[in-house]
C-alpha positions in Angstrom: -4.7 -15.0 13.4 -5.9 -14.6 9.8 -7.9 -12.3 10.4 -5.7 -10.2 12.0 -3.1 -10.4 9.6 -5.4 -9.0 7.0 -7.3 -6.0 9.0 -2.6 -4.9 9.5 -2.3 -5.3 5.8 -5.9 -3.7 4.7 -4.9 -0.7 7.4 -1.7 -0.8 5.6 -2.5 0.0 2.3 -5.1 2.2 3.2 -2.4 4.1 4.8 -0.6 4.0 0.9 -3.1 5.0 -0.6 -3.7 8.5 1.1 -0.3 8.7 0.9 -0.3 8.6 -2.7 -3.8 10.3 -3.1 -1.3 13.4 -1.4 1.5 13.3 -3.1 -0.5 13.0 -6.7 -2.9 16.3 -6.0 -2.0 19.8 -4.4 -4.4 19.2 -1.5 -1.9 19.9 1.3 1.1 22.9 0.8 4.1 22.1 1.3 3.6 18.6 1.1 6.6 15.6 1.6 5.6 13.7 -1.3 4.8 16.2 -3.6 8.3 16.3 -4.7 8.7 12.1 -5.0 5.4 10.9 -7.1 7.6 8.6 -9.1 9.1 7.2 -5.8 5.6 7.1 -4.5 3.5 5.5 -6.8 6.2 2.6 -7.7 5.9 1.7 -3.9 2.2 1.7 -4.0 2.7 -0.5 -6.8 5.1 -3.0 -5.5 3.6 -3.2 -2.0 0.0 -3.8 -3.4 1.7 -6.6 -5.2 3.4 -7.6 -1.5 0.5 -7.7 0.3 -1.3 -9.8 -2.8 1.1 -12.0 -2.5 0.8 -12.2 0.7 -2.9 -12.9 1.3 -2.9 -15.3 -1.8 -0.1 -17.3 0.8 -2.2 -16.8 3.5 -5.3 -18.0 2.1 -3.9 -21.3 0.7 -0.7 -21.7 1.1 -0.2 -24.7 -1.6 -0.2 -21.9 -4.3 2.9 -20.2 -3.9 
């Protein structure tokens, strides 16, 4: 079960990431995110902090 719970969350952010790599270049035209980097970086952000928090629970969960 661990291990599935991290290959969702690694697939997750991966899935972020490209999402903020197009929003933060001109890669695609007429992109979604081009017009919300601000909106899209502070999520990366704050779900990268999520998911940190949520392996370092998963991991050993006397820590948090």
């Amino acid at each position: 079960m661990k291990k599935i719970t991290l290959i969702v969350l690694a697939i997750i952010w991966i899935a972020l990431l490209v999402i903020l790599i197009m929003a933060l270049t001109d890669f695609f035209q007429d992109n979604v995110f081009q017009n919300h980097k601000l909106v899209v970086g502070f999520g990366f952000i704050a779900t990268t902090g999520f998911i940190r928090m949520a392996i370092k629970k998963r991991m050993n969960p006397s820590t948090i």
